[in-house]
C-alpha positions in Angstrom: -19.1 14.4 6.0 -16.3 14.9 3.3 -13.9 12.5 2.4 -10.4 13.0 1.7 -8.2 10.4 0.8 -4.7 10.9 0.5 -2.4 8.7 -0.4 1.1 8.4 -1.8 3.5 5.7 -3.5 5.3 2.8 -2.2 6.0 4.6 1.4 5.5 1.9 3.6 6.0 3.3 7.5 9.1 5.4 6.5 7.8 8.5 7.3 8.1 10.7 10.5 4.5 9.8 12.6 6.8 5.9 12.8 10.6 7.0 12.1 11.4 10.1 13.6 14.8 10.5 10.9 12.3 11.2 8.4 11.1 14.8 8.1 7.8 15.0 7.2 6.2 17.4 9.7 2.6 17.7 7.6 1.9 14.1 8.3 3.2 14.3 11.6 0.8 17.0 12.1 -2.3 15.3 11.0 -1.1 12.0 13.0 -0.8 14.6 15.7 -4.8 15.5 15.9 -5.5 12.5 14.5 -5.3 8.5 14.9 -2.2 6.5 13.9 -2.5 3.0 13.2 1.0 1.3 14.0 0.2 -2.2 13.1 -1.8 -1.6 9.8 -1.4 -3.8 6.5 -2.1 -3.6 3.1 -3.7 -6.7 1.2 -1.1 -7.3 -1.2 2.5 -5.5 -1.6 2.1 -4.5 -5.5 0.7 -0.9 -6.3 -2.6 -2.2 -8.2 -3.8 -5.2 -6.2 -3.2 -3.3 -2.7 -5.4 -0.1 -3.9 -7.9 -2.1 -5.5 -8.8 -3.9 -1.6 -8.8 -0.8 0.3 -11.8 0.6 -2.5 -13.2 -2.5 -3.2 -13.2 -4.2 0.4 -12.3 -7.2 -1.1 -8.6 -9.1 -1.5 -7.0 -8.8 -5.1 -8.1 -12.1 -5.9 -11.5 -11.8 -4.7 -12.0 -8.3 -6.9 -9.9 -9.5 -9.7 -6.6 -6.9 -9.5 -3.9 -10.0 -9.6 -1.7 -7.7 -10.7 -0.8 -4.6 -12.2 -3.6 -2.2 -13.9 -1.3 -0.8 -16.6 0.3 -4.5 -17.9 -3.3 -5.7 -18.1 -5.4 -6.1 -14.6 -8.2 -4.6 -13.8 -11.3 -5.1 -11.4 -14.3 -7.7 -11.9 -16.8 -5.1 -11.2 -15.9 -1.4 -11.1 -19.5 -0.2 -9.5 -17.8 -2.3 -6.3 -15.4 0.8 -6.4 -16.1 3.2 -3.3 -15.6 6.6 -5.5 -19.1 4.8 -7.6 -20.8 3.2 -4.3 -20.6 7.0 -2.7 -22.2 8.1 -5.3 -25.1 6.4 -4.4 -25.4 8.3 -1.3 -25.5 11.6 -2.9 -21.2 11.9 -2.7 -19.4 14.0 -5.8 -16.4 11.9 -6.4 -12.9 13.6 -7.7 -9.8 12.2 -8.4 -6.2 14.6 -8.9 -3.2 12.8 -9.3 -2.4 8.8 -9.1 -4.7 6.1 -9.1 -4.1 2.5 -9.9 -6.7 0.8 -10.4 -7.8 1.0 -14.3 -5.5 1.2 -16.7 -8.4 4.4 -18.3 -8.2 6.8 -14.8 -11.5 7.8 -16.6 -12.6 4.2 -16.6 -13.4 4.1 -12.9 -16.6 6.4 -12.5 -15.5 9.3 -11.0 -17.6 12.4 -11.8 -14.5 14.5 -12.3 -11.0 13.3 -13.4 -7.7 15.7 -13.8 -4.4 14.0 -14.1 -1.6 16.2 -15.3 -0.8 14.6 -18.4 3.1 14.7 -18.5 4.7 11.5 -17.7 5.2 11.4 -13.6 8.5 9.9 -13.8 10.2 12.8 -15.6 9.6 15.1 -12.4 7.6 13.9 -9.8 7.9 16.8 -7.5 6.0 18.9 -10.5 3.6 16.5 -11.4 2.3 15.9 -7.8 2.6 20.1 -7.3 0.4 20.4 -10.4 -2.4 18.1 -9.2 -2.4 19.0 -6.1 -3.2 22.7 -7.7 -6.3 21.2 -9.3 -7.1 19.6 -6.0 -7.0 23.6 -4.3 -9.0 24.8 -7.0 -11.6 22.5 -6.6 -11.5 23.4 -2.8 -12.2 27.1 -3.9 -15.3 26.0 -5.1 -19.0 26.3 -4.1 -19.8 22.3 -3.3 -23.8 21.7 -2.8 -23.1 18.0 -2.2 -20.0 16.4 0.0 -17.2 15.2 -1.9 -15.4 12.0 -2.0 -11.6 13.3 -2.8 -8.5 10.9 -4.0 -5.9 13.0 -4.4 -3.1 10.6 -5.1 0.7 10.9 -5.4 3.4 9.6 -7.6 6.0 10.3 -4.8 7.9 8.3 -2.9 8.1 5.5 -6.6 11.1 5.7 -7.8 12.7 6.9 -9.4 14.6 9.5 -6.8 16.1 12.4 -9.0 17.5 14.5 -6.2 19.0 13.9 -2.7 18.3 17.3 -0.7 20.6 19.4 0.6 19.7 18.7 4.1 19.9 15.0 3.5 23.3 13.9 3.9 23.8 9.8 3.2 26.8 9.2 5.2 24.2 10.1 8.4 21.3 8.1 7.5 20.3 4.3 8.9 19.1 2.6 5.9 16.4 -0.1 6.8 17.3 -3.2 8.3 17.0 -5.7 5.5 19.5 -3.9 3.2 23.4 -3.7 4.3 24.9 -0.4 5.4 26.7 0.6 2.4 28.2 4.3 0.7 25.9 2.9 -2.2 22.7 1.7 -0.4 23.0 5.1 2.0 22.5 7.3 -1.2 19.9 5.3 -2.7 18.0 5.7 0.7 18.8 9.3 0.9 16.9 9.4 -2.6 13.9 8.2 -1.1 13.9 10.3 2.3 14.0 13.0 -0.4 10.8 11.8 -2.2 9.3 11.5 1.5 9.9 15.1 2.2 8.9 16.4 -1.3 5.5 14.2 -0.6 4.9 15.9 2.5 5.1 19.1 1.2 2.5 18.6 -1.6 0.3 17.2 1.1 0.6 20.0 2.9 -0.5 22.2 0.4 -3.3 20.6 -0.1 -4.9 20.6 3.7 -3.7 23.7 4.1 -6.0 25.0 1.7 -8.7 22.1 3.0 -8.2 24.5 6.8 -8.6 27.7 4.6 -11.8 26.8 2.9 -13.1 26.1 6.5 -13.9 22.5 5.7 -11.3 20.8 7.7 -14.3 20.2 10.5 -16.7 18.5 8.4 -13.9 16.4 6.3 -12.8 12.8 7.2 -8.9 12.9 6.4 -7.7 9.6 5.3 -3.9 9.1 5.0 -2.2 5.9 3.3 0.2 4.1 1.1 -0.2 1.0 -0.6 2.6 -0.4 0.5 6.5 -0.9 1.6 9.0 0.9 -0.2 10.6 0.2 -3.1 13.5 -1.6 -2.4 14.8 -5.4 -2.0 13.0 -7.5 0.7 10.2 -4.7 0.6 7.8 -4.2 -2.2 5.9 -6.8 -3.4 7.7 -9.2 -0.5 4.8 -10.4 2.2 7.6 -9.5 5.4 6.2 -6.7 7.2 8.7 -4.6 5.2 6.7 -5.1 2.5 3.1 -5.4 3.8 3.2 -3.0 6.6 1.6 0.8 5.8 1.4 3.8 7.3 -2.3 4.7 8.3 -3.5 8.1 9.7 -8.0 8.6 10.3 -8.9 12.5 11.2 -11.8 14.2 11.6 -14.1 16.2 14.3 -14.9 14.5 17.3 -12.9 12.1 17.0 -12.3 10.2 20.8 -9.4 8.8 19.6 -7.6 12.2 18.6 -3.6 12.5 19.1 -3.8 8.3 20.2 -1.7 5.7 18.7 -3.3 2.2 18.3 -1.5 -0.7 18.3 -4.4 -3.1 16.9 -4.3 -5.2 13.7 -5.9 -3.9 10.9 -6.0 -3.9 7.4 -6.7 -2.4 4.6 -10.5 -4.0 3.7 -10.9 -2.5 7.2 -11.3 0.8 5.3 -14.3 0.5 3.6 -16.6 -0.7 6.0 -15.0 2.2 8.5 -16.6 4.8 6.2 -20.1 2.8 5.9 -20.4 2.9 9.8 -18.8 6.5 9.7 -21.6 8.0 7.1 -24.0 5.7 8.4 -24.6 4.3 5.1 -25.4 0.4 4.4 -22.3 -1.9 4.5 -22.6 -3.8 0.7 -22.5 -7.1 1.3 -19.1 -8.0 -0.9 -16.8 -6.4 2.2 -14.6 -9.1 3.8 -12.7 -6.2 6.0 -14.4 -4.9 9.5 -15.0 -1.6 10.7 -12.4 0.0 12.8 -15.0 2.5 14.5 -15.1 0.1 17.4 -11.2 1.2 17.8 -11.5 5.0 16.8 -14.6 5.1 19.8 -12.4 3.7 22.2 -14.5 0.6 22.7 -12.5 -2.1 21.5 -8.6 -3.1 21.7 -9.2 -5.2 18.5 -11.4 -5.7 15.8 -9.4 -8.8 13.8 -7.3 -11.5 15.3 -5.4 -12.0 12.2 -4.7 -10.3 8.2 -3.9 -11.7 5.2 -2.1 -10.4 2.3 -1.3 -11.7 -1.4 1.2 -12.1 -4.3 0.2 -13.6 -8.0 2.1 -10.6 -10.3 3.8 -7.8 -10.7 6.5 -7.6 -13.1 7.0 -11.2 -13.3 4.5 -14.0 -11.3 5.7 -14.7 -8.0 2.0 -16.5 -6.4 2.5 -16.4 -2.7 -0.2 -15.8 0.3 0.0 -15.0 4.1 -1.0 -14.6 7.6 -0.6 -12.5 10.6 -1.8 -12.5 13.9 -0.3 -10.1 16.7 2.1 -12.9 17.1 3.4 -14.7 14.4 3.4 -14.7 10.6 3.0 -17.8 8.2 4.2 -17.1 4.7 3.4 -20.2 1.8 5.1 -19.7 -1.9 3.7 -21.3 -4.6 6.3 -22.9 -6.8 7.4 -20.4 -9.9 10.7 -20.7 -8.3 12.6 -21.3 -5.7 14.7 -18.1 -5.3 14.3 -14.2 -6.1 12.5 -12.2 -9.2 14.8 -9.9 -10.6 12.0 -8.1 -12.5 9.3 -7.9 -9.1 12.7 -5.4 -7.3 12.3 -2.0 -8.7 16.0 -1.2 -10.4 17.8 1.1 -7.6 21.4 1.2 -6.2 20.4 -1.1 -3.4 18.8 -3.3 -5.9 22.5 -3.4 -7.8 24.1 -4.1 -5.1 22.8 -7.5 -3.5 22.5 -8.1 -7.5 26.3 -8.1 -7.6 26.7 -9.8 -4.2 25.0 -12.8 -5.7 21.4 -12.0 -4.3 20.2 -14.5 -7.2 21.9 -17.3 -6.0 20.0 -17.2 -2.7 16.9 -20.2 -2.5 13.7 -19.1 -0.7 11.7 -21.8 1.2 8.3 -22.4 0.0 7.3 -22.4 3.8 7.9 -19.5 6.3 6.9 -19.0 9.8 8.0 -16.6 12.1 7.6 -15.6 15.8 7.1 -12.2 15.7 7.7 -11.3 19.4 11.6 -13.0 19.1 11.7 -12.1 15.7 10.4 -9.1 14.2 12.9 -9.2 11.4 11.3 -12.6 10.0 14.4 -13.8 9.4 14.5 -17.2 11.6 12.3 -19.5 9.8 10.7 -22.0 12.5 8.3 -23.6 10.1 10.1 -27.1 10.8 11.1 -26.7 14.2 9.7 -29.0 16.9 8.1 -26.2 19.4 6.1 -24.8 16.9 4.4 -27.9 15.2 1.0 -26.8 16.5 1.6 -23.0 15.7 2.6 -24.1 12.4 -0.5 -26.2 11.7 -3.0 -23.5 13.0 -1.3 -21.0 10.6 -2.0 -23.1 7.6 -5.3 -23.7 8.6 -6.1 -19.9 9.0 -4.6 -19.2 5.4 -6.6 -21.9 4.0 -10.0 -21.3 5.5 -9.6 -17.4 4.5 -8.6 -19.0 0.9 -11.2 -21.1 0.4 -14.4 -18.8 1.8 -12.7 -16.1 -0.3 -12.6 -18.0 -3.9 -8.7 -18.1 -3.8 -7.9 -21.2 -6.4 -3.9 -20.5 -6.3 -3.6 -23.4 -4.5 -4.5 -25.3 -7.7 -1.8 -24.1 -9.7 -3.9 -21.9 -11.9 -3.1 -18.3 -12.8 -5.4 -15.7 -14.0 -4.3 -14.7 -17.2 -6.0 -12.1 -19.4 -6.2 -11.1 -22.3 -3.2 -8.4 -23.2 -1.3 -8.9 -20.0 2.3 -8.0 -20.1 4.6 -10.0 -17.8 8.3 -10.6 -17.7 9.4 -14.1 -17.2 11.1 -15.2 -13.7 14.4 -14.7 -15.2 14.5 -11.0 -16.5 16.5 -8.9 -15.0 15.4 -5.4 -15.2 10.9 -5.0 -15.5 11.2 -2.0 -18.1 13.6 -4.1 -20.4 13.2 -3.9 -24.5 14.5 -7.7 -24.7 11.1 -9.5 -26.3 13.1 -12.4 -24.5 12.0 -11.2 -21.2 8.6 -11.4 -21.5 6.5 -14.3 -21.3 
C-alpha cells in the first residue's frame, strides 16, 4: 500500500469536513469517502515538536523537538523517523514541499527531496502550486516499489496576502476566543483565504493520484500540526490550539464516509500504519493504533492525550491532559501572563495587544469541565466539587511525565547549542532588536 501524507500549516479544524463556512470542497471530498476524526489532537501546538510526534511516535520531549527546527531543534535520532523506518520495508520515501523537522530537509533520510527553493512567505499560493507540480510528476512515473509521499504545505501560516473575492469579512464568524471586530473579521478572512488556496493545491495533487489509477492501492493521510495561527490558538494547550483536523482513506475501508468521535492523537499515527502494512510496531511508539476504530471494533482506543509546550519563539514550558471530559493544564513558571513573541504578528494579534492583552495573568493551574465548558474558560482547579477530579488529573499528567523521561518538572530546559530564542518580553518573534533574544 502507498502512503500519502498530506498535510498543511497551522489549520487546526477550520476547514469545511468541521466548519461548514469554510470552503474547502477537496477535503470535504476525501472526508466524504473517507474517516474523519472529530476529536483528534496534536502532541504539542508549535510547528516542529507537533510534526516530529506524529513521525516519530514519540512526544517532543521524548524525541528531542522542544522546539523549533529552524532556531535550533532537532530530533535525538532521525532513523526513529517513519519516512527512514519505511524504508526498511522496501518503501521509496519522497518529500515535496514543507517539512519541519530538520532544519537540512535533506538531513532527514528521504530518498528523494524537492523543495522549491524561493522563500514560501513571498507567495505561498506559488510555492505550494510548484511542489505540488513535482509531486504530479513523480505520480507520472513508473514506481517498482510503494512510495511513502509527504507532500507538505506552507498554507494556511501566515502571512495571508489576499482576501478572495468571494470572501467578504463583514459576513464571517471569527472563532470564539478572539472578539468580533472590522479588524479581527479581515484578519480571519485572510486565513479562510489560505484555507481555500490549500484546498485547491490538494486537489491537484489527488486528482492526479485518481488519474495515475493509484488512488485504490494508496492510504490518504490528511493533517495539520496544529490550531491556527492566532491568539489563544497556536502554541496555547486549549483545544483551540491542540485540536487538528484528521482525515484516514483508503480501499476497504469499513469505516468509509463515518465520523468518529473517539480520542486520539497524533502518536496514534504511527502505529496505525505498522498494523495497516502489517509491519513490526518499533518499540519507541507511546501512541496506539487506531485500526481498532477504522474496523469498527472499538469506540475507543485511549482514555486520555497529552500534549506539550517548552519553546517556540520564546519558552513558555507547560504540559496537559485530556480525557473525553475534562482537561488539566499545569504552567511552569517563566511567567505568569502572555508571550508576545509565541502569537504570530496578525491584526487580531494587534488588537488584544492594544486592549492591554499583556496585562492579563494566567494561572499556573487550569482545569476545565469540558461537557459545561467547551471554551475552557471557567477555571475549576480550586473549586470544592472538583477536588478529586483535580487530583486524578495531576496524577495522569505526572505518571505520563515520568514513564516518558519528561524532567520539566525540575526546572531544567533543554538548551542546545545555536538555539535562537526571544526572551519572554519581545514583542514581535522576527524582531532585529539583539535585546530580544536571550
Amino acid at each position: 500500500m502507498n502512503i500519502l501524507y498530506v498535510h498543511t500549516h497551522d489549520t487546526g479544524r477550520c476547514i469545511q469536513p468541521y466548519d461548514a463556512a469554510i470552503p474547502t470542497p477537496n477535503l470535504m471530498k476525501l472526508a466524504s469517502g473517507g474517516t474523519l476524526f472529530r476529536n483528534a489532537y496534536c502532541c504539542g501546538p508549535t510547528c516542529s515538536p507537533s510534526r516530529a510526534a506524529l513521525l516519530t511516535g514519540q512526544p517532543p520531549h521524548q524525541n528531542g523537538m522542544y522546539g523549533l527546527a529552524h532556531r535550533g531543534f532537532s530530533l535525538n535520532d532521525y532513523s526513529k523517523h517513519l519516512a527512514n523506518y519505511l524504508k526498511r520495508f522496501g518503501y521509496e520515501t519522497v518529500l515535496f514541499g514543507m517539512q519541519h523537522e530538520c532544519k537540512d530537509p535533506n538531513g532527514i533520510g528521504y530518498d528523494r527531496v524537492f523543495i522549491d527553493p524561493r522563500r514560501e512567505a513571498e507567495d505561498l499560493t506559488s510555492w505550494d502550486l510548484s511542489n505540488g507540480d513535482a509531486a504530479i510528476a513523480y505520480l507520472r512515473e513508473k514506481h517498482d516499489r510503494p512510495f511513502f509521499m509527504s507532500y507538505g504545505l506552507a498554507h494556511t501560516h501566515r502571512p495571508f496576502l489576499e482576501v478572495d473575492y468571494s470572501v467578504n469579512p463583514d459576513y464571517l464568524h471569527v472563532p470564539h476566543c478572539l472578539p468580533d471586530t472590522k479588524e479581527t473579521r479581515e484578519d480571519y478572512a485572510g486565513f479562510v483565504t489560505s484555507a481555500m488556496r490549500a484546498d485547491m493545491c490538494i486537489g491537484r495533487v489527488l486528482e492526479e493520484l485518481d488519474r495515475q489509477g493509484l488512488t485504490e492501492d494508496t492510504l490518504i493521510l490528511y493533517t495539520t500540526d496544529h490550531g491556527i495561527a492566532f491568539p489563544h490558538m497556536k502554541c496555547n494547550l486549549y483545544d483551540t490550539g491542540i485540536g487538528i483536523s484528521l482525515i484516514i482513506k483508503y480501499n476497504n475501508n469499513p469505516s468509509a464516509g463515518t465520523v468518529k468521535d473517539s480520542l486520539v492523537s497524533h502518536v496514534d499515527i504511527y502505529p496505525t500504519l505498522c498494523d495497516m502494512l502489517g509491519i513490526p510496531k518499533p518499540e519507541w511508539l507511546t501512541g496506539r493504533s487506531l485500526l481498532p476504530l477504522l474496523r469498527n471494533e472499538a469506540d475507543e482506543v485511549n482514555d486520555a492525550v497529552f500534549s506539550e509546550v517548552t519553546y517556540h519563539a520564546a519558552a513558555e514550558p507547560s504540559r496537559c491532559v485530556r480525557t473525553k471530559r475534562y482537561k488539566y493544564i499545569r504552567r511552569y513558571g517563566v511567567t505568569d501572563g502572555y508571550v508576545p513573541a509565541n502569537i504570530d504578528e496578525g491584526g487580531s494579534k494587534a488588537v488584544l495587544m492594544e486592549e492591554g492583552l499583556l496585562a492579563q495573568k494566567l494561572p499556573m493551574e487550569m482545569l476545565f469541565d469540558l461537557s459545561f465548558d467547551p471554551a475552557e474558560r471557567n477555571n475549576l482547579i480550586d473549586h470544592p466539587d472538583y477536588t478529586a477530579v483535580a487530583q486524578d488529573m495531576r496524577s495522569r499528567l505526572h505518571k505520563h511525565m515520568e514513564e516518558t523521561g519528561d524532567f520539566i518538572e525540575s526546572g531544567r530546559l533543554p538548551r542546545p547549542e545555536g538555539m535562537i530564542l526571544n526572551t519572554v518580553t519581545c514583542l514581535d518573534p522576527d524582531s532585529k532588536d539583539p535585546a530580544d533574544y536571550e
